[in-house]
Each structure stands twice: as C-alpha cells, then as structure tokens.
C-alpha positions as CSV (number, residue, x, y, z in Angstrom):
1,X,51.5,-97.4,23.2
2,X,52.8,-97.8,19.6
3,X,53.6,-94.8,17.6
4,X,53.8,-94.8,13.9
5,X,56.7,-93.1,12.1
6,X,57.7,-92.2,8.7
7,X,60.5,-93.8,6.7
8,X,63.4,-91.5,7.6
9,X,63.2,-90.6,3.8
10,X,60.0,-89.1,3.8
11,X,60.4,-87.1,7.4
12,X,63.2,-85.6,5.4
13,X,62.0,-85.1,2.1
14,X,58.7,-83.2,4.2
15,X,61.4,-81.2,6.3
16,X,63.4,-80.2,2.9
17,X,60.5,-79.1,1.3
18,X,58.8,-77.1,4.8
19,X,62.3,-75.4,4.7
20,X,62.0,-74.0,1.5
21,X,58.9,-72.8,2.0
22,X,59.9,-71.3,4.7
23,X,62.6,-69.4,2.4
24,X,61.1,-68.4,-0.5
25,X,59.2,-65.0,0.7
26,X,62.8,-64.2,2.0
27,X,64.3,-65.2,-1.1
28,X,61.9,-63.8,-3.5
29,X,62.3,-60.5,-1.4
30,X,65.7,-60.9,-1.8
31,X,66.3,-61.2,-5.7
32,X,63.2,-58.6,-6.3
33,X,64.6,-55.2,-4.3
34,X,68.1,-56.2,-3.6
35,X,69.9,-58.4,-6.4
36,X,68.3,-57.3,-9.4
37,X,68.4,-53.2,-9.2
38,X,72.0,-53.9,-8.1
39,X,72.5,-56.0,-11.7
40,X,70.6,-53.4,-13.3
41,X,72.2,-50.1,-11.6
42,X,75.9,-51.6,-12.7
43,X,74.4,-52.8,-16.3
44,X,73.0,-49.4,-16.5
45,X,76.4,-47.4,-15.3
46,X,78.2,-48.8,-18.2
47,X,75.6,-47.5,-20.7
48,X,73.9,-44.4,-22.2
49,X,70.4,-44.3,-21.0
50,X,67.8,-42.0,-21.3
51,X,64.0,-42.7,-20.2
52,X,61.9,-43.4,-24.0
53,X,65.4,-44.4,-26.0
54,X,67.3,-48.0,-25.4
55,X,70.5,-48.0,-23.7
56,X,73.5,-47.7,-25.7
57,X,77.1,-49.4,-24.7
58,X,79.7,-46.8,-23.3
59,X,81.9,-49.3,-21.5
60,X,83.9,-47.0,-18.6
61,X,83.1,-44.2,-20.5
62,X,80.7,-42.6,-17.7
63,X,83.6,-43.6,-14.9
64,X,86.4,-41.7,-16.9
65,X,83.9,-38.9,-16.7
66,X,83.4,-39.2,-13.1
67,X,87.0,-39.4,-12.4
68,X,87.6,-36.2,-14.0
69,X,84.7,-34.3,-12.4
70,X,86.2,-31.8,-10.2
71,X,83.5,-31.6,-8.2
72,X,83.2,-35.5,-7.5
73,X,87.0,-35.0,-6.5
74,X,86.4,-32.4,-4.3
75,X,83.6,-34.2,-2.3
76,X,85.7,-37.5,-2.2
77,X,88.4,-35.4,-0.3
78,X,86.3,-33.5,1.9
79,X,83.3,-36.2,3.3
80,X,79.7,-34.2,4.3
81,X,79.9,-32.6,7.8
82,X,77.3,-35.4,8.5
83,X,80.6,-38.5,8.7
84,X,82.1,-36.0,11.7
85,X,85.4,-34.3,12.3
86,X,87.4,-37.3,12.8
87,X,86.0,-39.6,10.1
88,X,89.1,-38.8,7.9
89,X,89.6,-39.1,4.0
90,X,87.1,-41.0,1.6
91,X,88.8,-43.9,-0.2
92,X,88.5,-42.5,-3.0
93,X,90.3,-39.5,-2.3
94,X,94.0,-39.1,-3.8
C-alpha cells in the first residue's frame, strides 16, 4: 500500500488555520460580552454620562465621590448577610 502525504508545510499551514477556526466563536464571544463592556464600564467610570448627552471627562472625580459616600463606607465595613458570619472585612474597608 502507498499512502500519499502532504508536504509537512501544508499539513501545518491546514492545522494552523482549522485551529483558528476553531477559536474564533470563542474569541469573538470573548471580545463582544467580556472585554469590551469592561473597556467601556472603566472609560465610562471616569466620565459624566447621561443617556441622549456625550460623555464628558471627570478624571477620578466620580471615585473621590465614592470614597466619601458614607454609605459606600458603611457597606464596605459591614459585607451583606449573604458573604456569612465569618467572611470578615471587605478590602476596602479602613
């Protein structure tokens, strides 16, 4: 019996490309619901943005608020009954 086989070049180049294939769905899910809203929730976080108005630049603005809201404070010392009795302080709790 005599078998045929591809150049070593080919078989890989047909390998590389059946890999990435293979990827892309993964990938595209990937970049769509995962990396991008994370890119735009932290480009959004340093801006003032309400729905029908463009964003303006605030810089840290909105996390010297935060830092100063008592009640944020108050909930980073005290985690929700739901962590348990024993799940100690937040981190960022004073």
């Amino acid at each position: 019996m005599s078998m045929t086989h591809k150049p070593a070049g080919k078989l890989r180049r047909a390998d590389d490309i059946a890999a990435y294939l293979l990827l892309a769905p993964f990938l595209l899910f990937l970049l769509a619901f995962i990396v991008y809203p994370v890119i735009q929730n932290l480009y959004y976080s340093f801006t003032n943005y309400n729905l029908g108005r463009a964003p303006s630049w605030i810089g840290l603005r909105n996390y010297t608020r935060l830092m100063g809201d008592e009640v944020f404070q108050f909930r980073c010392a005290r985690p929700s009954r739901s962590t348990g009795p024993r799940a100690g302080r937040a981190p960022c709790a004073r």
